[in-house]
PyMOL CGO cylinders between C-alpha atoms (Angstrom):
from pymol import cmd
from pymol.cgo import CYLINDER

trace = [
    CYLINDER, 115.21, 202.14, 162.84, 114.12, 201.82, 159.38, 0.3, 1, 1, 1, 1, 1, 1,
    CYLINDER, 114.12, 201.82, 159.38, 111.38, 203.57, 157.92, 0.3, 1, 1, 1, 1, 1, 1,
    CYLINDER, 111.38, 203.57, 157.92, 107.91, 201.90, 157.72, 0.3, 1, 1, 1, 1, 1, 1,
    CYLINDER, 107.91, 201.90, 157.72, 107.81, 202.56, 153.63, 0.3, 1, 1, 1, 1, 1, 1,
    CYLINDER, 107.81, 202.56, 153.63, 110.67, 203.76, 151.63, 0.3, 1, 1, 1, 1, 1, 1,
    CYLINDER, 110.67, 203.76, 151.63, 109.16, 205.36, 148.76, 0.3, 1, 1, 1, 1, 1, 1,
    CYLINDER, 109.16, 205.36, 148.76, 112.65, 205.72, 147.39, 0.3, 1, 1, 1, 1, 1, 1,
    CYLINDER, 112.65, 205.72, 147.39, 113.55, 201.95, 147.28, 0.3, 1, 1, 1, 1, 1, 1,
    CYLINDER, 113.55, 201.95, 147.28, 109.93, 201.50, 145.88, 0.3, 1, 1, 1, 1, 1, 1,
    CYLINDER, 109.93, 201.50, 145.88, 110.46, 204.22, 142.70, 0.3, 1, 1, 1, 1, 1, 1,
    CYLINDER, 110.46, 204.22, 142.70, 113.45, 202.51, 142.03, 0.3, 1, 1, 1, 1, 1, 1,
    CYLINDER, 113.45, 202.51, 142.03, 112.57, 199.21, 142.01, 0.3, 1, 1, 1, 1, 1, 1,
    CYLINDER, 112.57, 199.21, 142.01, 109.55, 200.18, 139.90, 0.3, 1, 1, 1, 1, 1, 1,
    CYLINDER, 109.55, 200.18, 139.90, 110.99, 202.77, 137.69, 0.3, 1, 1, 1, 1, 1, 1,
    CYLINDER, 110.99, 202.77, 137.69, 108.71, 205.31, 139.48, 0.3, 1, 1, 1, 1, 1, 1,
    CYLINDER, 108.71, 205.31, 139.48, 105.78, 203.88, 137.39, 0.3, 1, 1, 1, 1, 1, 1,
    CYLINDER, 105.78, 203.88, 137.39, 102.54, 204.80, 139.00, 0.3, 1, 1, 1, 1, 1, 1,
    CYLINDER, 102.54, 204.80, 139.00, 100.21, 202.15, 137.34, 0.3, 1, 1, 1, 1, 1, 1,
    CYLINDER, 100.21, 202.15, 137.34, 103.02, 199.40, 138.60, 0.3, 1, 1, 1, 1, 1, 1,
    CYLINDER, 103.02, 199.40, 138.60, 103.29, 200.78, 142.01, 0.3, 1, 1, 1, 1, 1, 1,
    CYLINDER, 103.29, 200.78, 142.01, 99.48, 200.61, 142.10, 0.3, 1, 1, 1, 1, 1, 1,
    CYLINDER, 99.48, 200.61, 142.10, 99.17, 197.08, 140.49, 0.3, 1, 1, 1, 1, 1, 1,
    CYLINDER, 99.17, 197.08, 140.49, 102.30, 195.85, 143.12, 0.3, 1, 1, 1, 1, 1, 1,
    CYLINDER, 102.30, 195.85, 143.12, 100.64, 197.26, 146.43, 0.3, 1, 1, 1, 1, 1, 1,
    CYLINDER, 100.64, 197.26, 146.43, 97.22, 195.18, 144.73, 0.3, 1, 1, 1, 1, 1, 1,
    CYLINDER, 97.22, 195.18, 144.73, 99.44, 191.87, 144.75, 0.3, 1, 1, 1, 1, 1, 1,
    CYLINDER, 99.44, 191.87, 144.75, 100.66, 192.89, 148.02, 0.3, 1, 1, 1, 1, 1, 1,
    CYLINDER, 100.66, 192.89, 148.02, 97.02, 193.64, 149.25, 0.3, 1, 1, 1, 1, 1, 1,
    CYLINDER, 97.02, 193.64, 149.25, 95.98, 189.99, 147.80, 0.3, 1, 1, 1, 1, 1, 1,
    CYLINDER, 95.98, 189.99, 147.80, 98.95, 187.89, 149.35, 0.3, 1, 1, 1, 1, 1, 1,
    CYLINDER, 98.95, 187.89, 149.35, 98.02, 188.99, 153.11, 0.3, 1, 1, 1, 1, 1, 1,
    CYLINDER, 98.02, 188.99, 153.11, 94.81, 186.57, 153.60, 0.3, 1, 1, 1, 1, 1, 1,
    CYLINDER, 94.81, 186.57, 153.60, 97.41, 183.93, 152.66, 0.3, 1, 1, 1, 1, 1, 1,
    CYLINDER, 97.41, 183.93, 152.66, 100.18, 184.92, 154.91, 0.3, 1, 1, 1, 1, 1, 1,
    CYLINDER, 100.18, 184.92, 154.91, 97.82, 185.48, 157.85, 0.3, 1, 1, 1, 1, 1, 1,
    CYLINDER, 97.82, 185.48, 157.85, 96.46, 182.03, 157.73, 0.3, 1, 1, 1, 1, 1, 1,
    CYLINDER, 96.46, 182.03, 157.73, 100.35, 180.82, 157.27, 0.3, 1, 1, 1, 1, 1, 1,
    CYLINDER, 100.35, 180.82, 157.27, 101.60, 182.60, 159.99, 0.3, 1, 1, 1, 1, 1, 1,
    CYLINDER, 101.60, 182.60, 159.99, 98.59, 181.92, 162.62, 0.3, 1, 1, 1, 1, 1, 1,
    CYLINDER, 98.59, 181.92, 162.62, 99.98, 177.98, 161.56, 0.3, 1, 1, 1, 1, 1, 1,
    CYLINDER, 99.98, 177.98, 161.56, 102.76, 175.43, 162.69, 0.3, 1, 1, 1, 1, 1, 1,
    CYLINDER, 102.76, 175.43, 162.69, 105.10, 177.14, 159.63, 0.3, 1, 1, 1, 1, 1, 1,
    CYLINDER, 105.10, 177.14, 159.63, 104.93, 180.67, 161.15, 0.3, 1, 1, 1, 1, 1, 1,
    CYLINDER, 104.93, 180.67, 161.15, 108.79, 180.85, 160.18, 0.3, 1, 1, 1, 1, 1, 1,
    CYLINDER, 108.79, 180.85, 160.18, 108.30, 180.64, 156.58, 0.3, 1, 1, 1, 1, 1, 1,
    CYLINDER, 108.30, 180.64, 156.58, 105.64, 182.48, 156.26, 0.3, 1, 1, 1, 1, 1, 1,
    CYLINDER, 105.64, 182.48, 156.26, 107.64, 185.67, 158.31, 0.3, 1, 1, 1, 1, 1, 1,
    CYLINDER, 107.64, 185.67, 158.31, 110.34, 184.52, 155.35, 0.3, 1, 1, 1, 1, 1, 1,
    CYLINDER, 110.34, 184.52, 155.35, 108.36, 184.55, 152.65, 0.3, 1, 1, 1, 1, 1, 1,
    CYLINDER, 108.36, 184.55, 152.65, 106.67, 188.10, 154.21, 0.3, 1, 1, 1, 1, 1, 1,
    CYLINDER, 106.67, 188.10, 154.21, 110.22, 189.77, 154.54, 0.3, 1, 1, 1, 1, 1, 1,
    CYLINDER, 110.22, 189.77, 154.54, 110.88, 189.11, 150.95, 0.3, 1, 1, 1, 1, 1, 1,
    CYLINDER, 110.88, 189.11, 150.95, 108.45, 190.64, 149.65, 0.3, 1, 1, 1, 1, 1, 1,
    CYLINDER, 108.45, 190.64, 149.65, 108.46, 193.24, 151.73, 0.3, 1, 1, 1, 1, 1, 1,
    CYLINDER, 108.46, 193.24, 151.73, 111.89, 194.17, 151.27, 0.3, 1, 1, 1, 1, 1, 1,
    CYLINDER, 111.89, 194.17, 151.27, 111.20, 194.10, 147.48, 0.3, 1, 1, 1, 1, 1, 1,
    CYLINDER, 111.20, 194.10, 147.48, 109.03, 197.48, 147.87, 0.3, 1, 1, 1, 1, 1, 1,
    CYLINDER, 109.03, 197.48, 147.87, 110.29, 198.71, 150.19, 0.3, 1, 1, 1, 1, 1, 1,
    CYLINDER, 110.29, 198.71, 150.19, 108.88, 198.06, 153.53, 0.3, 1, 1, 1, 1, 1, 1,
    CYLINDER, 108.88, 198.06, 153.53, 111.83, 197.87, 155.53, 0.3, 1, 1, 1, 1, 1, 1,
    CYLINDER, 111.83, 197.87, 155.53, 110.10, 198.04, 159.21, 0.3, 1, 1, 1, 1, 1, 1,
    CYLINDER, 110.10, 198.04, 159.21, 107.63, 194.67, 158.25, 0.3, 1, 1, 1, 1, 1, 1,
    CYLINDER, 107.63, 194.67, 158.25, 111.26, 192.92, 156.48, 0.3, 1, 1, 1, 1, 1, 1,
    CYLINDER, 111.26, 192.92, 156.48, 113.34, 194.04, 160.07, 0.3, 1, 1, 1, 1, 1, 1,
    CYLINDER, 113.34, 194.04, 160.07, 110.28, 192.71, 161.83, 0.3, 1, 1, 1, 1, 1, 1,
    CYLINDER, 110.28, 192.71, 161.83, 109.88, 189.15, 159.93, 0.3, 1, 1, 1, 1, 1, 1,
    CYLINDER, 109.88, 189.15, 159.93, 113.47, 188.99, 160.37, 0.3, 1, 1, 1, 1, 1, 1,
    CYLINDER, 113.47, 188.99, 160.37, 113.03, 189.23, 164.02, 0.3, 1, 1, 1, 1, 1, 1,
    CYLINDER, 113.03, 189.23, 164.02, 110.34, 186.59, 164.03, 0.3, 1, 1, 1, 1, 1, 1,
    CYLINDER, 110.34, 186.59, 164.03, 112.09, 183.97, 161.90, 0.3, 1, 1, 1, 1, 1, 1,
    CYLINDER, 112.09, 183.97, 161.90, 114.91, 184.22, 164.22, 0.3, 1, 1, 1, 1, 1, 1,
    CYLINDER, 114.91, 184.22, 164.22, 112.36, 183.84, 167.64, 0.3, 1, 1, 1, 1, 1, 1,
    CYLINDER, 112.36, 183.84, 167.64, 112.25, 180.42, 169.49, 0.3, 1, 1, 1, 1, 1, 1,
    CYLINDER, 112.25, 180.42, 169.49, 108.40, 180.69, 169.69, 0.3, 1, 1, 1, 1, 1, 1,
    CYLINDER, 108.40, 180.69, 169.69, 105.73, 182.58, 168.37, 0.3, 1, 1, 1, 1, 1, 1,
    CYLINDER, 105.73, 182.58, 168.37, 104.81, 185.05, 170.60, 0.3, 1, 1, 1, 1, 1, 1,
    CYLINDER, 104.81, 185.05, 170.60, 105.61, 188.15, 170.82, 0.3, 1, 1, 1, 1, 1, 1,
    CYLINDER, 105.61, 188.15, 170.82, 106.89, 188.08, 167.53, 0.3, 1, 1, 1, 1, 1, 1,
    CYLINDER, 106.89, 188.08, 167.53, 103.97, 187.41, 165.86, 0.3, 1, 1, 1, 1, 1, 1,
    CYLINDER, 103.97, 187.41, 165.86, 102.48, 190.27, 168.16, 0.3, 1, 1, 1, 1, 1, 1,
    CYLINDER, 102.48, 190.27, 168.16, 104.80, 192.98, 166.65, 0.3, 1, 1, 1, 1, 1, 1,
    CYLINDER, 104.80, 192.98, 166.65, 104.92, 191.64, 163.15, 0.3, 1, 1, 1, 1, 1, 1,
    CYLINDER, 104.92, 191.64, 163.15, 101.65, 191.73, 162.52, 0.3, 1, 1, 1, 1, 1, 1,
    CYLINDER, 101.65, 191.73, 162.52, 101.95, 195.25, 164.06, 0.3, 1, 1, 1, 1, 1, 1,
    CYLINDER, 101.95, 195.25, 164.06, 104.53, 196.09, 161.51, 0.3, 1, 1, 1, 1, 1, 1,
    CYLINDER, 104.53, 196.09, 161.51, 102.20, 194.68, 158.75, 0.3, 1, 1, 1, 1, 1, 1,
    CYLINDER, 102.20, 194.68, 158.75, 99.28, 196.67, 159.24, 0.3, 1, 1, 1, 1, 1, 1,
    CYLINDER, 99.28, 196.67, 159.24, 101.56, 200.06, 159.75, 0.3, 1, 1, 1, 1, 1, 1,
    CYLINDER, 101.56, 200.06, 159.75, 103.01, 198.61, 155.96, 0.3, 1, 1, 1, 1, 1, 1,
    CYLINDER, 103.01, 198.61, 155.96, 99.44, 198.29, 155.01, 0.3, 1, 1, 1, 1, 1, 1,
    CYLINDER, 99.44, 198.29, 155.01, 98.22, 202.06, 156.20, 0.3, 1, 1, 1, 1, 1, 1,
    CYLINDER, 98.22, 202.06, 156.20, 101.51, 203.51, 155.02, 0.3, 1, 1, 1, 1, 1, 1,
    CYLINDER, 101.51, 203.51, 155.02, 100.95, 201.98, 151.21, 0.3, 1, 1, 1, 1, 1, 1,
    CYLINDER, 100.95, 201.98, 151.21, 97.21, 203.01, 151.50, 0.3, 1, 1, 1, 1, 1, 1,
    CYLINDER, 97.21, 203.01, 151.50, 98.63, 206.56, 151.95, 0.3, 1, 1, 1, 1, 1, 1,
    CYLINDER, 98.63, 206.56, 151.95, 100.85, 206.23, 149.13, 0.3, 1, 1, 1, 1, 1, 1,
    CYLINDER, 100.85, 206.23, 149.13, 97.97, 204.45, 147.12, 0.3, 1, 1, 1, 1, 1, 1,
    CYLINDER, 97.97, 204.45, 147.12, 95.62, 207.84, 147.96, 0.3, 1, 1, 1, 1, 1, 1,
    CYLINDER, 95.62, 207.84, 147.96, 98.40, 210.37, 146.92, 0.3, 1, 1, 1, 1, 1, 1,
    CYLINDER, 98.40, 210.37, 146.92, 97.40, 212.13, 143.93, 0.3, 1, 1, 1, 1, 1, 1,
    CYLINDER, 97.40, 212.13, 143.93, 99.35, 211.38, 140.82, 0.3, 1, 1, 1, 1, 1, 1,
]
cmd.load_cgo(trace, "trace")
C-alpha cells in the first residue's frame, strides 16, 4: 500500500522549497470545495480523475490509488465512501506537514 503523503515525491517535485510546499497544499486546500461538489454530481469519474492528478503531483499516493479505484467503479458507492476517506487522511497528513516547524 502506498503511503498516505510522500514527503519525498513532494521535496522533489518542489525543490524542497518550504514557501512552495506551503503555497501548493493552499491550492490544494482551495480546489476541495470544488471537487466535493463535482464528485457528489453525475461526473463523479472526472472529478476522481482530475483528484488523482493532482494528487499524484504532491505526492499523495493513497488519495491518487483511491481515485484510481473510483474512476474504474461501475457506480458510485463505495468508492466515493473510501475516497473521500483517503482525501481527508491527505488533508490531516498535509496539515501535519503544514504544522512542522521549518
Amino acid at each position: 500500500m502506498n503511503p498516505i503523503f510522500d514527503r519525498a515525491h513532494f521535496d522533489h517535485m518542489t525543490g524542497a522549497d518550504r514557501a512552495l510546499q506551503h503555497e501548493v497544499v493552499e491550492l490544494f486546500r482551495g480546489q476541495i470545495g470544488g471537487w466535493d461538489a463535482a464528485l457528489a454530481g453525475g461526473d463523479w469519474r472526472a472529478a476522481a480523475h482530475t483528484i488523482k492528478g493532482s494528487a499524484r503531483g504532491i505526492g499523495l499516493q493513497a488519495l491518487a490509488d483511491a481515485c484510481e479505484r473510483a474512476e474504474a467503479a461501475a457506480t458510485p458507492e463505495p468508492a466515493m465512501t473510501e475516497l473521500r476517506s483517503a482525501l481527508s487522511e491527505a488533508m490531516a497528513a498535509l496539515e501535519r506537514f503544514v504544522a512542522e516547524p521549518v
